[in-house]
N, C-alpha and C positions, 0 to 999 in steps of 0.2 A: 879654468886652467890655473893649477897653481902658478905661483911670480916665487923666486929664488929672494929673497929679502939680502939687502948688501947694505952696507952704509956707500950712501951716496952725497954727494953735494946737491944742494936741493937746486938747481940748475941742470942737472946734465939729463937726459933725454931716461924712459923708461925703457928698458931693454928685456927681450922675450924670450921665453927657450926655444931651442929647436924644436920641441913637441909641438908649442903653442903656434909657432910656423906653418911647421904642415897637415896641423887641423885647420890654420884658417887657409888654406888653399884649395884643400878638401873644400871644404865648407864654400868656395868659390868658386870652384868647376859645376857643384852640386847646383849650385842655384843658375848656374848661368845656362846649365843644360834642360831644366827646366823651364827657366824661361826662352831659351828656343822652343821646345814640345809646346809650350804654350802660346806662341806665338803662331808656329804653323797649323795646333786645331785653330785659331781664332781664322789661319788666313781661309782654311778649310772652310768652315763656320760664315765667314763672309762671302765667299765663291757662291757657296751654294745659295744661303740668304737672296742673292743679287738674281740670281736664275729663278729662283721663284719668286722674287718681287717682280722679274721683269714677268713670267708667266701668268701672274695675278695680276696685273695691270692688264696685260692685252685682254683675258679673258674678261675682265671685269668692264673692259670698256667695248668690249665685244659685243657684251650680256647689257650694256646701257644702251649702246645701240640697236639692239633688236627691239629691247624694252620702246626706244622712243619711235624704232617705225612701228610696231603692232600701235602705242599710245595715239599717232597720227594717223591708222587704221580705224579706230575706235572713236577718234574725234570727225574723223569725215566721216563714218557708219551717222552717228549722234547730227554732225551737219545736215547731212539727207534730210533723214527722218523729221528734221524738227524743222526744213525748208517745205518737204513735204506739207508736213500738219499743218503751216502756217499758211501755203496756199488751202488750205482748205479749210480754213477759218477766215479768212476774207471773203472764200464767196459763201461763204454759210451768213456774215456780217451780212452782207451785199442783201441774200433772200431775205433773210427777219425784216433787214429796213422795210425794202417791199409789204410783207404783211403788215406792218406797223403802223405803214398809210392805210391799207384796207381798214385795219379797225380804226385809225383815225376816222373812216368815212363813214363807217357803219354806226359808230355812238353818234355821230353829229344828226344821221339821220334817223336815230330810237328819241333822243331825244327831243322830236317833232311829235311825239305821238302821242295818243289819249290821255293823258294824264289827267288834262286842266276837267275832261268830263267826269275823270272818276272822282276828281274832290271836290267838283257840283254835284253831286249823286249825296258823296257823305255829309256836306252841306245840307241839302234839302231835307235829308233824314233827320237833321238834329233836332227839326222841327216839328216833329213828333210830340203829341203832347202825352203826358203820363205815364202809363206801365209801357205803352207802347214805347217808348224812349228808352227802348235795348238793344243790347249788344245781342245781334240776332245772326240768322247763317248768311243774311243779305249783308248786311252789314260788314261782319267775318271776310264774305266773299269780295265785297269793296275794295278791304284795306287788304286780302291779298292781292290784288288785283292790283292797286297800288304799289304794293309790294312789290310783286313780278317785273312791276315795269321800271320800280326803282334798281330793283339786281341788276333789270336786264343792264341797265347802264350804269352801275357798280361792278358788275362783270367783265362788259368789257372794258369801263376804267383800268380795274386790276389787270387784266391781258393786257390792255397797252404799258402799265407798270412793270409786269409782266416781261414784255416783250420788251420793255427800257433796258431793263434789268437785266436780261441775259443777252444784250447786246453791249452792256457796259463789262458783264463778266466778259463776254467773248473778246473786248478790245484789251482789259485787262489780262486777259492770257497772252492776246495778242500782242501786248509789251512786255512781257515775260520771256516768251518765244523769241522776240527779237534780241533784248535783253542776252538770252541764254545763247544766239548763234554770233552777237557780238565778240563775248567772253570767249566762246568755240573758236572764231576766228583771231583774236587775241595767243590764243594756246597754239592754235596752229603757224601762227607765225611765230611764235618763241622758239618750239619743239622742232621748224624746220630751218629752225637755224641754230640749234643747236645740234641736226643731225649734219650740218655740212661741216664746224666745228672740229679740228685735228688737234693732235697733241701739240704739237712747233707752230700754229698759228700765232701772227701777231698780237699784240693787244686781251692776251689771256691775263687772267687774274685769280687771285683766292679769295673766296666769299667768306666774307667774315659776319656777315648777318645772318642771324638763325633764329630771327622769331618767327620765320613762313612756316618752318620745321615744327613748333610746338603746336599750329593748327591742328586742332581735333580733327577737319576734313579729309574722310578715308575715302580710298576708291571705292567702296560701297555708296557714300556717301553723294561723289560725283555720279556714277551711273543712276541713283536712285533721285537725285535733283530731277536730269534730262528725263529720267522717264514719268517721273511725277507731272511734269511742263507738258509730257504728251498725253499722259492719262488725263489729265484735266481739262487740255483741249478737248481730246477727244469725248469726254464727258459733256462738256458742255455746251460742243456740236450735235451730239446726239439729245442733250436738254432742248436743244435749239430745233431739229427738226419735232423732235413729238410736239412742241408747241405750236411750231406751223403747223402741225395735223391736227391739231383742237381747234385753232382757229378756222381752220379751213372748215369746220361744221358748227361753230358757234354760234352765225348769221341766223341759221334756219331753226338751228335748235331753238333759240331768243322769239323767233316769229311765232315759230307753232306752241310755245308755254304761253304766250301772249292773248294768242287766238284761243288756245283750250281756256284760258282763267275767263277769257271773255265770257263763251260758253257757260263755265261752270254758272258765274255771276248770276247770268243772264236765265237758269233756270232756278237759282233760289229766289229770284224776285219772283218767279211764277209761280214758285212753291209757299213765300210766305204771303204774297195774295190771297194765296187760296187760305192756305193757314187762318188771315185774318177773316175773311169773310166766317170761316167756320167757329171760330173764336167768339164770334160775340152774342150765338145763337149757348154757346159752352157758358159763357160768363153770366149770361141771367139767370142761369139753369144754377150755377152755382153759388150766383148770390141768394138767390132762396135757400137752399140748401146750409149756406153760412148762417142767415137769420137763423133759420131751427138750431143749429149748434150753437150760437150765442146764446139763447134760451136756457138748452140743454147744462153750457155749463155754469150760468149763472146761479140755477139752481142746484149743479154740483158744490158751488160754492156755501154758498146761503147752511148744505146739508155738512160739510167739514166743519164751518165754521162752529155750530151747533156741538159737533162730534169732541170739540176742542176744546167749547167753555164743560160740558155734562165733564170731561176729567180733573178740569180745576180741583172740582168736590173732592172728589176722589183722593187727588193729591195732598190736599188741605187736611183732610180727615186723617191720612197717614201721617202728615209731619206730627200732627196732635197729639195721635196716639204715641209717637217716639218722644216726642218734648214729656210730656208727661208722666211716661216711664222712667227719663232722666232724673225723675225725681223719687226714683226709689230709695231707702237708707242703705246705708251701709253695707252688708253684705248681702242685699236685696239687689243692690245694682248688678245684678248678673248680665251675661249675654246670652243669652234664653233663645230656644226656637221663636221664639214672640218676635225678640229683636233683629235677629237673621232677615226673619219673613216681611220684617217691616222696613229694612231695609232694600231688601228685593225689589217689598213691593212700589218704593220708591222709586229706584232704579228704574223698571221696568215702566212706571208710570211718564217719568221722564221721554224714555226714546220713545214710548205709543206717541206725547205728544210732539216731539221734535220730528219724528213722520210726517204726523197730519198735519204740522206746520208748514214742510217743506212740500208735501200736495198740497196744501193751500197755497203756497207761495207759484207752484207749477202752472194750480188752475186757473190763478187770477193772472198770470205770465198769458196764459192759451188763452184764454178770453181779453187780453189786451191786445193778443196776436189775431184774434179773430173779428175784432173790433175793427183793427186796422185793416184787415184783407176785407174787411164790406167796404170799406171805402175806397180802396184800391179798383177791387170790382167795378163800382160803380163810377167811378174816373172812368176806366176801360173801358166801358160800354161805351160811356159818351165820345169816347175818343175814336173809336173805329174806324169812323167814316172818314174821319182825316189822315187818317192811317192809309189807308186804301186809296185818294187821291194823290200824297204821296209817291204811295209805291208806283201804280198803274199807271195814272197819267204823267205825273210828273218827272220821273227818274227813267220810266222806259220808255216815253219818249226821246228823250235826249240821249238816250243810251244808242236808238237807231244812226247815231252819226261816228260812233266809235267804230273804228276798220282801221287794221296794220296790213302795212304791206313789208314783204322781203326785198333788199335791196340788193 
């Protein structure tokens, strides 16, 4: 707005036109009309605000409500179930203990049993003198037999370990389970007292701690815990009976492997009796037999040997002829069919003899091998008869006292 310029005293007040008056009047209805408009959408704007706050609260706490009785539906569903499983891993505890003692009773009484005869048996054998001092099917049939009886009572060692073991898992679930309907009844008392909980109740508060909130723990999470707690009972229950059904036929199983190795045993001693009686009629028959081959390749030898000095010559005669060639002159030193061929026949002289060295070396190896089996033979013979006191009197006599019984 222009201002009318006057000379004034620099005191007296600034003074405005009429125009400049009722533009600002203007200018002050304008604003003051708007800020009415503007004040009745805000009251508008707040009215309504306040009706859908109030509407989103009720339904909001409606919807937590419902939320916490199905959550208190789903925690006593999860109670059952795992009150359930949990009876039924105490008495499944209760039956293994029971087996437990059985096989407590059944090793104390394997371990009464033949043992101490079958390692007088391998005893006596060792005294065996010479070829006969092998590892034979009697022998074999001993140390399984030893064997069997050691399983049998390694076996059911391991079943009572066994049967330790899936009684320690079954009580370890079994605090798990407990564990898991603790927490369950923990949630159920929280959750049911947060569904009695009103808006105008005393003693209400704002929770200002929110590190529970950042837990990774989803409701996936919780239902897959409870049901893991019951799969693995239930796993372990059912571990628990197939072991009682193994058990319950391991007794007899243990007796009758016992009683068959006996058996087995008990006919390879008859079989290598016989064995030896026929053996030693085989062993003279075959020490004649070895003399002639001692013979045989002594003079195979004697005839190599011969074979091997007659190429000395041979060889000697060729290097000659090459040494002496080398002393051709000058463009006489050629390399000539001569010198090829003498080369050759060097060569080839060579491996003929490096052969019949290596059958020499073979034949005097067999006839050192053959030398040793007449001796061996002839130990054998002599041994026989102690052989066959051994077996016959000595080992199956004492063997008539071995007998298991089933407990």
């Amino acid at each position: 707005m222009a201002k009318i310029e006057t000379h004034r005293s620099p005191f007296l007040p600034t003074k405005f036109t009429l125009e400049e008056w009722q533009l600002d009047n203007q200018f002050r209805y304008r604003c003051s009309e708007a800020q009415r408009k503007s004040s009745d959408r805000l009251l508008a704007e707040a009215t309504l605000a306040c009706e859908s706050a109030k509407e989103i609260v009720r339904t909001n706490k409606e919807e937590t409500d419902h939320r916490l009785l199905e959550k208190l539906d789903d925690i006593e569903f999860c109670k059952e179930e795992l009150l359930r499983i949990r009876k039924d891993t105490v008495l499944e505890i209760d039956a293994l203990s029971v087996y437990k003692q059985r096989i407590t009773d059944t090793l104390r009484s394997v371990k009464r049993n033949a043992l101490a005869i079958c390692e007088k048996c391998l005893i006596i054998r060792e005294c065996r003198l010479g070829i006969d001092l092998v590892h034979d099917d009697v022998e074999r049939n001993l140390l399984k037999e030893r064997e069997v009886i050691q399983e049998a009572e390694n076996l059911l060692s391991r079943i009572l370990e066994e049967t330790c073991e899936q009684i320690r898992k079954l009580k370890a679930t079994l605090y798990y389970i407990d564990h898991d309907l603790e927490n369950k009844e923990s949630n159920l008392h929280i959750d049911r007292r947060n569904v009695t909980l009103k808006e105008n109740d005393f003693n209400l508060s704002i929770y200002h701690d929110t590190s529970c909130f950042d837990k990774s723990i989803t409701l996936n999470d919780w239902e897959l815990h409870t049901n893991s707690n019951v799969i693995n009972a239930n796993k372990e229950m059912n571990n628990a009976k197939r072991l009682r059904s193994h058990i319950d036929t391991i007794i007899k199983q243990t007796i009758n492997e016992l009683n068959e190795q006996k058996s087995i045993t008990n006919e390879a001693f008859r079989q290598r009796i016989e064995q030896t009686r026929e053996a030693k009629t085989k062993l003279e028959l075959e020490h004649s037999e070895i003399m002639k081959q001692v013979t045989t390749m002594s003079n195979n030898i004697i005839h190599i040997k011969k074979s091997i000095a007659d190429k000395e010559g041979y060889m000697a005669l060729a290097h000659t002829r090459l040494g002496h060639r080398c002393q051709r002159p000058e463009m006489e030193l050629t390399q000539d069919l001569v010198e090829v061929n003498l080369v050759k026949e060097i060569h080839e002289l060579r491996n003929v003899v490096a052969n019949l060295q290596q059958m020499l070396y073979e034949a005097e190896a067999s006839l050192r091998y053959l030398l040793k089996t007449q001796i061996q033979l002839e130990e054998d013979i002599n041994v026989k008869t102690k052989t066959l006191k051994i077996d016959e009197v000595d080992c199956m006599t004492l063997r008539q006292n071995v007998d298991y019984y089933a407990y």
